[in-house]
C-alpha angles and dihedrals in degrees: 000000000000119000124237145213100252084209085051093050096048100047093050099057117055096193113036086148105206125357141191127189121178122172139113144296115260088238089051091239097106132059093204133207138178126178117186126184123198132187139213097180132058082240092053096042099049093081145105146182123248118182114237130204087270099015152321139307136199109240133191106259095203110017098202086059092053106105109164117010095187104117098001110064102067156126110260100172128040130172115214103173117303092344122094119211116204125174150133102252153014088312090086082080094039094060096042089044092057095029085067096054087051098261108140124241093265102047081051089068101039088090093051128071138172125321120281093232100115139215083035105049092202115215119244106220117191135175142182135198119196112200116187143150096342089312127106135182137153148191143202149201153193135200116197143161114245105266095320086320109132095184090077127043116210109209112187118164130184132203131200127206121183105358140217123262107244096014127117133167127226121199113184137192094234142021084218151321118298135110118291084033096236110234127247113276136209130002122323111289120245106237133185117261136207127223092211109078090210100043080052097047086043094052099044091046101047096044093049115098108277087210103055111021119097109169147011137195126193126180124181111195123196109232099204099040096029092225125140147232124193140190124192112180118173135184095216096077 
């Protein structure tokens, strides 16, 4: 697989949807993760991010705009311990929830399937990165409908040992705008990573779409010490 210029990736596709990327640092110190979210409706834009104690959630950036908060209002990034959970819905819940009683990331997922938005069957991308004692891996997954087919749910999940400096891998909700939106394929594309937090922020935010992106999140984590940085940049100011 050929690896891409995160900036490139971004600026040639106007409607990605919701991404996650997760890798390492070139110079091997970060364990490095993003989550965007973009937006096609006035429901889906009025929204921000706000950091919790172990994490973010979507909010409604004008209540009285908020017309339907199913699969919007969330929480898209958790901390259990040493393990990071980053995804684009209410799964979020689903895999702390079961991490805790000892389930793997895989068998949490194994009772959630794509989203219920027909006709587009949205994806649900998730990822984990588990930091501990100087050692870092992570995994991801996607649940999807079989080429717009609801009657069948594709699970596919990836896991990561020992990465790459300067890797990363993105998983997206969709390969572009359209109607029905047409869901991510293949495995998670390798894409280029930054050792600076806020290069990396800068970059992601200015190449997605300025019509469509509302909000970004960016954490670095220092392998060796454990300890976090984290960007939130959003459009509703």
């Amino acid at each position: 697989m050929i690896k891409l210029d995160i900036a490139k990736a971004l600026s040639e596709n106007a409607y990605p949807g919701r991404g996650i990327v997760i890798g390492k640092s070139p110079n091997g110190k970060y364990a490095v993760t993003a989550y965007f979210i973009m937006g096609r409706s006035v429901n889906s834009r009025n929204r921000v991010f706000l950091e919790t104690e172990d994490g973010i959630r979507t909010e409604a950036f004008d209540p009285s705009k908020l017309s339907d908060p199913h699969l919007i209002i969330y929480s898209p990034v958790r901390v259990l311990e040493n393990t990071t959970i980053v995804t684009n819905g209410d799964q979020t819940d689903t895999i702390y929830d079961l991490m805790k009683e000892g389930k793997t990331f895989e068998e949490s997922l194994r009772n959630r399937e794509y989203e219920d938005d027909a006709p587009n069957y949205t994806p649900r991308i998730s990822g984990i990165m588990n930091v501990e004692n100087g050692n870092y891996d992570y995994a991801m997954s996607i649940l999807k409908s079989a080429n717009g087919n609801p009657d069948c749910c594709q699970r596919f999940t990836f896991t990561y040992s020992n990465p790459i400096n300067g890797n990363g891998h993105f998983i997206h909700t969709y390969m572009g705008d359209g109607n029905p939106l047409p869901s991510f394929e293949g495995e998670p594309e390798i894409v280029s990573t930054y050792d600076d937090i806020d290069e990396f922020t800068d970059i992601l935010w200015k190449n997605l779409n300025e019509d469509n992106k509302v909000s970004l999140f960016v954490r670095y984590i220092d392998i060796e010490s454990g300890k976090a940085e984290t960007r939130i940049v959003n459009k509703n100011k």
